[in-house]
C-alpha positions as CSV (number, residue, x, y, z in Angstrom):
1,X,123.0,40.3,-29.7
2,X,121.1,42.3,-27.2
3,X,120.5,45.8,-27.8
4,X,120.3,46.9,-24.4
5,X,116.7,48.5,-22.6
6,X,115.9,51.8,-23.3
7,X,116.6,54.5,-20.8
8,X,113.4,56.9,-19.4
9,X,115.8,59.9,-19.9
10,X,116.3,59.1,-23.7
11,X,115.6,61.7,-25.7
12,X,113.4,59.5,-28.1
13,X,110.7,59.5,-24.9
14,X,111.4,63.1,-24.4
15,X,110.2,63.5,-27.6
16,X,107.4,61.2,-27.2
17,X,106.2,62.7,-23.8
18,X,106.7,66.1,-25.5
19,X,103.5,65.6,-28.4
20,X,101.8,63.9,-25.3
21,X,102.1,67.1,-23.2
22,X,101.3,69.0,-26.4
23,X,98.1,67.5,-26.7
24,X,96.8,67.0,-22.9
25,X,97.7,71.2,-22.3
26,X,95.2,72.4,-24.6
27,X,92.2,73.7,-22.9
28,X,89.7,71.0,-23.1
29,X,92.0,68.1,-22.6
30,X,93.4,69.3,-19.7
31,X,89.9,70.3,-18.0
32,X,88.6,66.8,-18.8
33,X,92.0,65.5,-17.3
34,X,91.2,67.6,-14.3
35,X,87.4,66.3,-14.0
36,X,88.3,63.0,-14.3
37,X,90.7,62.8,-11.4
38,X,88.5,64.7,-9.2
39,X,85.6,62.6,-9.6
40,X,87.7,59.7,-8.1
41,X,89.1,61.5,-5.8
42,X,85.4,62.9,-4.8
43,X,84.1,59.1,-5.1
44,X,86.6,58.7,-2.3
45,X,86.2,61.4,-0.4
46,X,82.6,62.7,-0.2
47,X,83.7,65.5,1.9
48,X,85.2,67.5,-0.9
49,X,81.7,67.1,-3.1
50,X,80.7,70.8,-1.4
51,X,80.3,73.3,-3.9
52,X,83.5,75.6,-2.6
53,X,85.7,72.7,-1.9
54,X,84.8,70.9,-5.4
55,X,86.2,74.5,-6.9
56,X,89.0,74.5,-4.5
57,X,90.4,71.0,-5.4
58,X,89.4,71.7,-9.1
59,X,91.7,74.8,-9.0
60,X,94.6,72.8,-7.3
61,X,94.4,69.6,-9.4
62,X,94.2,72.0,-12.9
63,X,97.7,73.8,-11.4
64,X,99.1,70.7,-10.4
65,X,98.8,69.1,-14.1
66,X,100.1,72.0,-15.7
67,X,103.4,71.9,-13.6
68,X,103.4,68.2,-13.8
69,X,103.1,68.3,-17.6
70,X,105.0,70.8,-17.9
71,X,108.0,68.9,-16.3
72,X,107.9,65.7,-18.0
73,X,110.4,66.6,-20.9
74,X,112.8,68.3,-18.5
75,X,116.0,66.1,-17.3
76,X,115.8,67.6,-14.0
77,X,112.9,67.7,-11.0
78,X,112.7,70.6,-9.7
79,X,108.5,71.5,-9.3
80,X,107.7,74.8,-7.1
81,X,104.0,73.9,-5.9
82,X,101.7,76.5,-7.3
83,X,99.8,78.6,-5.1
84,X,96.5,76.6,-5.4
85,X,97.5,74.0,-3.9
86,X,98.5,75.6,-1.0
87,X,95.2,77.6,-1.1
88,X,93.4,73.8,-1.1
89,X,95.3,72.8,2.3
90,X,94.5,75.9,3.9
91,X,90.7,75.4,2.9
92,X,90.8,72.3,4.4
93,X,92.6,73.6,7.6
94,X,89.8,76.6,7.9
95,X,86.6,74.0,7.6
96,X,88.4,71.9,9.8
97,X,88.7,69.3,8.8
98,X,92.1,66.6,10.0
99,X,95.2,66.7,8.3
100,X,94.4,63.1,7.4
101,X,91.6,63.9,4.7
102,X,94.6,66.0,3.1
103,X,97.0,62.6,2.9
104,X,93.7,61.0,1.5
105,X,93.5,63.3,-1.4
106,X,97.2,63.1,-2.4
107,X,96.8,59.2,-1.9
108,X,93.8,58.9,-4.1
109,X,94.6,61.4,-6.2
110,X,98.0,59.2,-7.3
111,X,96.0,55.9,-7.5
112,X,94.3,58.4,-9.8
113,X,96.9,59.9,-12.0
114,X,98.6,56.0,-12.5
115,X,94.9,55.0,-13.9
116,X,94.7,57.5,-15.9
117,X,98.3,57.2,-17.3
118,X,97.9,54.0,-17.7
119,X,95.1,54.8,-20.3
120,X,96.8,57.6,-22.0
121,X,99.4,55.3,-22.8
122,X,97.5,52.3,-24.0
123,X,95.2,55.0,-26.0
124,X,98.2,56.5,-27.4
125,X,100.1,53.3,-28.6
126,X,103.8,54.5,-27.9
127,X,106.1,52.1,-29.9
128,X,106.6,49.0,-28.1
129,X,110.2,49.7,-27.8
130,X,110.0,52.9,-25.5
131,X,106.6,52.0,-23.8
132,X,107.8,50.7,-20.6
133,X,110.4,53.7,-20.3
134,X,107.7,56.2,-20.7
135,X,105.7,54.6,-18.3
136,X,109.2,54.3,-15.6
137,X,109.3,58.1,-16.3
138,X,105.8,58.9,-16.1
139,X,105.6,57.1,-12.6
140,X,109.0,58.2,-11.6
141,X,107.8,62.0,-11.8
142,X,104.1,61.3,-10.5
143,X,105.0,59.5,-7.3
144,X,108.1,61.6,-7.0
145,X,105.7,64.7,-7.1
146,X,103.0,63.4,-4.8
147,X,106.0,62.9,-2.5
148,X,106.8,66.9,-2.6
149,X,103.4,67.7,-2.2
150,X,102.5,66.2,0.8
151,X,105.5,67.0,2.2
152,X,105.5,70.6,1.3
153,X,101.3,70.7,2.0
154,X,101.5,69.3,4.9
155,X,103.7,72.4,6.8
156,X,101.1,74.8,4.7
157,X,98.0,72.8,6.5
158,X,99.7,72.5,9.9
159,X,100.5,76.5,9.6
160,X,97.3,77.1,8.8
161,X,95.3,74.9,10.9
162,X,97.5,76.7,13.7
163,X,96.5,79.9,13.4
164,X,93.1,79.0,12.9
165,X,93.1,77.1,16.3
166,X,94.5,80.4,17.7
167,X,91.5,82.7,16.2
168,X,87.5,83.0,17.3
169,X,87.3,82.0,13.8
170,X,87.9,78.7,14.4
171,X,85.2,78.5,16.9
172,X,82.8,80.2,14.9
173,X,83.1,77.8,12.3
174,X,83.0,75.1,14.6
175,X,79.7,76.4,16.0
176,X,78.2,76.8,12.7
177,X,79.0,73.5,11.8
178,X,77.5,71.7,14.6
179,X,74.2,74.0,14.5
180,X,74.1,73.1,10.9
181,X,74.7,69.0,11.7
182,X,71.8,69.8,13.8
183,X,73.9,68.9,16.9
184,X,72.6,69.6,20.3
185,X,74.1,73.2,21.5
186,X,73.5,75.3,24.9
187,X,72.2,78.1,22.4
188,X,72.7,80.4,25.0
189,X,76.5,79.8,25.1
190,X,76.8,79.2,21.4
191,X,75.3,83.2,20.6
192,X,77.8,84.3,23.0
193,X,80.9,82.7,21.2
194,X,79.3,83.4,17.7
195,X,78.7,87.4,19.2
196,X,75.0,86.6,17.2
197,X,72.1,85.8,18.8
198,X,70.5,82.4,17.7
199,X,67.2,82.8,19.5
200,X,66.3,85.1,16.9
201,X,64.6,85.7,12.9
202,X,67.7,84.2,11.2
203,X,67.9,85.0,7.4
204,X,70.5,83.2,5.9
205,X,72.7,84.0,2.6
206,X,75.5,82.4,0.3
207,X,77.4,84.5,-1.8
208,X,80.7,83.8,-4.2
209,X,82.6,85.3,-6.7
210,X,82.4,84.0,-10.3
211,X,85.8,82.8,-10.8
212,X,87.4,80.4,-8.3
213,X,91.1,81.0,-8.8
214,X,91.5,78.9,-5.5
215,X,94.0,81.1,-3.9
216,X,93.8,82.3,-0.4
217,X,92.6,86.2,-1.8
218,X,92.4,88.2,1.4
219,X,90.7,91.1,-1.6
220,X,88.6,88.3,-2.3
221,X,87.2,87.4,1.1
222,X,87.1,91.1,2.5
223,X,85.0,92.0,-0.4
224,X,82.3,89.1,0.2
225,X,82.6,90.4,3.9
226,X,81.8,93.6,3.1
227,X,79.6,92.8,1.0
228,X,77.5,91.1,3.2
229,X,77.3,93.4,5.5
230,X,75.9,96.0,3.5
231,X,73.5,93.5,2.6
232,X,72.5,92.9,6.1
233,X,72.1,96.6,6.8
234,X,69.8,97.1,3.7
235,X,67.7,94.5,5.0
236,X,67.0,95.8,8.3
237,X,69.8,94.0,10.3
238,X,72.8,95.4,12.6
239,X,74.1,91.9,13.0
240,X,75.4,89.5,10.3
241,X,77.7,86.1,11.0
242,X,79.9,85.2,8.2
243,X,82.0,81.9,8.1
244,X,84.2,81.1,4.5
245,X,83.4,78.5,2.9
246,X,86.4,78.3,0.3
247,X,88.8,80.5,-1.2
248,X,86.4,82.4,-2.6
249,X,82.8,81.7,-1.0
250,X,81.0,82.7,2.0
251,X,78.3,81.5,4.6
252,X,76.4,84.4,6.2
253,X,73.0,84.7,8.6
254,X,71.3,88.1,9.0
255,X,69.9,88.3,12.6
256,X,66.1,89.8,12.2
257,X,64.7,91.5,15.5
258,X,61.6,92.3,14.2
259,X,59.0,89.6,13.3
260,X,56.6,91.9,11.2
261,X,60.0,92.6,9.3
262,X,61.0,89.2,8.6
263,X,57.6,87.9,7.5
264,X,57.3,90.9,4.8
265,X,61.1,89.5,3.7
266,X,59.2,85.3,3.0
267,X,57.0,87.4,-0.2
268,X,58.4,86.4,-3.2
269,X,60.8,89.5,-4.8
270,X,61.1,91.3,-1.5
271,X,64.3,90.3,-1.0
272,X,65.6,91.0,-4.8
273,X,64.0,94.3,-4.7
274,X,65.7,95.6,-1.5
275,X,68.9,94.5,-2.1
276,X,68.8,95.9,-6.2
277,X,71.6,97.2,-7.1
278,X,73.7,95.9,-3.9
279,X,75.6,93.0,-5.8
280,X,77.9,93.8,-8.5
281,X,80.4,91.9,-10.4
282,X,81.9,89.4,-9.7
283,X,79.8,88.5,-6.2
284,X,77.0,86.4,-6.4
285,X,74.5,85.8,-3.8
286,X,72.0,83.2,-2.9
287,X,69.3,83.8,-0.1
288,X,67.1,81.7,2.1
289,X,63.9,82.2,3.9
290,X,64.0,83.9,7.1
291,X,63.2,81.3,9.7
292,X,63.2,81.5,13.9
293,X,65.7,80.1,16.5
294,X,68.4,77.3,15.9
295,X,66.2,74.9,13.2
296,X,65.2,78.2,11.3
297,X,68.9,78.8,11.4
298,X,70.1,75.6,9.4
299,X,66.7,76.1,7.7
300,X,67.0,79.5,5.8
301,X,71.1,77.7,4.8
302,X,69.5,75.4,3.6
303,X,67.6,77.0,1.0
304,X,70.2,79.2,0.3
305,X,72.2,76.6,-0.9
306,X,69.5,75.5,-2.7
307,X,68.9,79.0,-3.9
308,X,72.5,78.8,-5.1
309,X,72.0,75.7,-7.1
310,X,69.4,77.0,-9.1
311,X,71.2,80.1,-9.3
312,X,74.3,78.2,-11.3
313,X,72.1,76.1,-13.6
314,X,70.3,79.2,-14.8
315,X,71.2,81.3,-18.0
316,X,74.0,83.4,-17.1
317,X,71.7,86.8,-17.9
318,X,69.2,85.6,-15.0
319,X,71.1,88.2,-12.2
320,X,73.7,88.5,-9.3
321,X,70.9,87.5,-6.8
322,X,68.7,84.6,-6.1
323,X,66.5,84.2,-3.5
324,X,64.6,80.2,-2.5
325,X,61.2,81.7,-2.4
326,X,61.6,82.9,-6.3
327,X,63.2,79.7,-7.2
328,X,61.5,77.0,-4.6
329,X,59.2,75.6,-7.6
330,X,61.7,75.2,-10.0
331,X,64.4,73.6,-7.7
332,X,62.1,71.1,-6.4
333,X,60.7,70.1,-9.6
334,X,64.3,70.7,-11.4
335,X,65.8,68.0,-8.8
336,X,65.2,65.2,-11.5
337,X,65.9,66.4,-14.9
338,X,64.0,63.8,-17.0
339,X,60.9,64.6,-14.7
340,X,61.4,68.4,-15.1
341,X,61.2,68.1,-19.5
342,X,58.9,65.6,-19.6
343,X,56.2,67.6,-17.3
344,X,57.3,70.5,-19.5
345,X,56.6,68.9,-22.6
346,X,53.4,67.4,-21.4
347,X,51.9,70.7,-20.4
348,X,52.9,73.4,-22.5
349,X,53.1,70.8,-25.8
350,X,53.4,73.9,-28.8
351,X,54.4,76.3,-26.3
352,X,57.6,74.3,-25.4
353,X,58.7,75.8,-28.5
354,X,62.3,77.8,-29.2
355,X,60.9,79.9,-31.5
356,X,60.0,83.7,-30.6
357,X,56.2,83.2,-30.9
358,X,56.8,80.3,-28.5
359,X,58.9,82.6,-26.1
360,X,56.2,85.1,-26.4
361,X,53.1,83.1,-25.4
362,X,54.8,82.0,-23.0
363,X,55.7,85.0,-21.2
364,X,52.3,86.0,-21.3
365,X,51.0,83.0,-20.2
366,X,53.2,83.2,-17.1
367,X,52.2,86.6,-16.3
368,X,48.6,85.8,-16.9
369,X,48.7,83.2,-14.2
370,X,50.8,85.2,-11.7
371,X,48.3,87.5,-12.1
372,X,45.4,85.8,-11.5
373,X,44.0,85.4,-14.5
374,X,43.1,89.1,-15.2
375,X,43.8,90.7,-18.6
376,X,43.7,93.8,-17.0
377,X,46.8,93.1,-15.1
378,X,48.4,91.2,-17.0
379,X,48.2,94.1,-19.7
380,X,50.0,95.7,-16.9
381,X,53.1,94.1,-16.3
382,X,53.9,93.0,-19.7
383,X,52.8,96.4,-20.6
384,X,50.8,95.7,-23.8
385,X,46.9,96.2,-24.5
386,X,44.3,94.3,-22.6
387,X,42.8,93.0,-26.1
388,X,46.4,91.9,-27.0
389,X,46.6,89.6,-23.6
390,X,43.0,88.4,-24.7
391,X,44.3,87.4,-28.1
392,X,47.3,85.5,-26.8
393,X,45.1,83.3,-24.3
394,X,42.6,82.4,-27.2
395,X,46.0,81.5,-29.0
396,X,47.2,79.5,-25.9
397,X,44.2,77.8,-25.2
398,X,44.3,76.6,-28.9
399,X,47.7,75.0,-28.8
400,X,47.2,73.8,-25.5
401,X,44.0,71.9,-26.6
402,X,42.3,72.9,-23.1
403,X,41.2,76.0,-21.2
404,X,43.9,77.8,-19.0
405,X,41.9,76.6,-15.5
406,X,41.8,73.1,-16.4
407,X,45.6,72.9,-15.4
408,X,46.4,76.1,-14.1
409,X,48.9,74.5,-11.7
410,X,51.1,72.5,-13.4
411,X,51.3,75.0,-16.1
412,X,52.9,77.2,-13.5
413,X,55.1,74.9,-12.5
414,X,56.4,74.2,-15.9
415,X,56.7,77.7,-17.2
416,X,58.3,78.5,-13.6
417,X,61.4,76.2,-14.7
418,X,61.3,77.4,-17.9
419,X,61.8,81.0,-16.5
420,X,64.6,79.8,-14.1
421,X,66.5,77.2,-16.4
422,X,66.1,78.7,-19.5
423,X,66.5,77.2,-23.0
424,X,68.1,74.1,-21.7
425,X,64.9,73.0,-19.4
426,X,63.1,72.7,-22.7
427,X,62.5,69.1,-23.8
């Protein structure tokens, strides 16, 4: 006698789906949820691997989950898209990029979701009775959502993307993307629609808030605006360019008039000690070296970016600004990890140390060499007696098995990642 199929909207796989959804909403199940379907989707879609637009889709596929999750048990469909996921297809409208990379994400993000359903329910072993109902609800509400979504996303992109079209905005970011691509521009005629002139000392700058809620904050955006600005003016510049760069990033290039000026700004810890005290919470801000005409343009970005990079790897006590010519060393030699710890550990062997005698020696090791080797000065600046500095080289020299000169370079270059990473460059 057959006992019939069960039905997806039994209240057995309610109940089931309800300790699943119990589980997966607690913090670090969700986030690894969310990193998991972002990577494929990423793997895809190498456009969305930028810093800002890895945040922005992070922020729409964490809000997605939670409404998705939090639907499952219900007997009815009724999802309201949250707000990041509108904020995600307006980014993509303001970079400009085609409505078609949207579709892409919602496509691979569901070839996504089934894999990783799929999983959850082999790894959670639902009793064979009820397994392929869960599943039939689980895709049911998946594709059904995805189906919303795009829907839905796609009038927020097309709005978007309109009123973009109808702003200089549009064509400023246009601009700056093909001077960045390195595309060939009448220079002339790109300063005029950018209102910046691009045949001067360009000085570029990143800056971001710490938290990406990935919603279209107009607070947000006028702060980093304002915020650059003043930057700008501090520096010695009456013109600054911004373009976003996500919901809650920015792209900005100080123009530089004055040559003299802009060399003085390429010595290391110029830059931080103008603009002290500028950047408060929660803006960040990454600079680049000031560089001339278009290349020196998509140069200083460059390094900015860079800057940035090294910026968000470093303890979170390292400060609100970071400029490439403080950093260069460390981000080149940080750009293979492995590399990185094992020149560490070969150079500064006892001194790689956790310890506060470690910490200490190498502190003054670091200012010794950064000061060329002088007591005197180095006494200085870590403002402790000369015979102390004296003591600490005879100490360092000991543990390092050598004399300072012998490998005075690489030792520089180790203890400059060890300033800049922190702890976690140690081998």
């Amino acid at each position: 006698m057959s006992t019939g199929r069960i039905s997806p909207n039994s209240a057995v796989v309610r109940d089931w789906l309800a300790e699943y959804v119990y589980e997966t909403m607690r913090t670090q199940a969700l986030e690894q949820v969310v990193d998991r379907l972002d990577t494929a989707i990423i793997a895809h879609i190498p456009e969305l691997a930028d810093r800002d637009m890895r945040r922005d889709l992070a922020a729409s596929t964490r809000a997605h989950a939670r409404v998705v999750l939090a639907n499952l048990t219900s007997d009815t469909i009724e999802f309201a898209l949250p707000e990041e996921a509108h904020a995600f297809a307006r980014t993509l409208a303001r970079r400009g990029y085609d409505l078609r990379l949207l579709l892409r994400t919602y496509h691979v993000g569901q070839e996504a979701v089934l894999d990783y359903m799929t999983d959850a329910v082999d790894e959670r072993r639902p009793p064979p009775e009820i397994e392929r109902a869960v599943m039939l609800r689980l895709f049911e509400r998946s594709t059904r959502w995805v189906s919303i979504s795009v829907e839905t996303l796609t009038d927020t992109y097309m709005e978007e993307r309109e009123r973009v079209m109808r702003a200089a905005l549009n064509r400023r970011t246009e601009i700056v993307r093909a001077l960045l691509a390195g595309d060939e521009l009448d220079i002339d005629q790109a300063s005029v629609r950018l209102g910046y002139r691009l045949t001067k000392q360009h000085l570029a700058f990143v800056l971001w808030t710490d938290e990406a809620t990935g919603e279209p904050d107009s607070e947000s955006s006028g702060l980093l605006d304002r915020v650059a600005t003043r930057l700008a003016t501090v520096l010695g510049s009456n013109h600054v360019l911004t373009v976003a760069s996500g919901a809650s990033g920015m792209w900005a290039w100080a123009s530089l008039y004055d040559e003299t000026h802009a060399a003085e700004l390429t010595v290391p810890g110029e830059i931080e000690r103008m603009v002290l005290g500028q950047v408060e919470p929660p803006v960040r801000v990454a600079f680049g070296v000031p560089a001339p005409q278009a290349a020196g343009f998509r140069q200083s970005h460059h390094e900015a970016v860079a800057a940035r990079h090294v910026a968000e790897r470093a303890p979170a006590d390292r400060g609100r600004v970071t400029a490439y010519r403080e950093v260069e060393i460390a981000y080149l030699a940080g750009a293979d990890d492995a590399a990185m710890r094992g020149l560490i550990g070969r150079e500064l062997h006892a001194l790689a140390g956790r310890d506060v005698n470690a910490i200490r020696l190498r502190e003054t090791l670091h200012a010794y060499l950064k000061s060329q080797r002088s007591p005197e000065a180095t006494a200085k600046l870590l403002g402790v007696h000369k015979n102390t500095v004296r003591y600490r080289i005879q100490r360092i020299e000991e543990l390092l098995g050598h004399p300072i000169q012998a490998r005075s370079l690489p030792l520089e270059i180790a203890l400059a990642c060890v300033a800049t990473y922190g702890a976690d460059a140690l081998p």
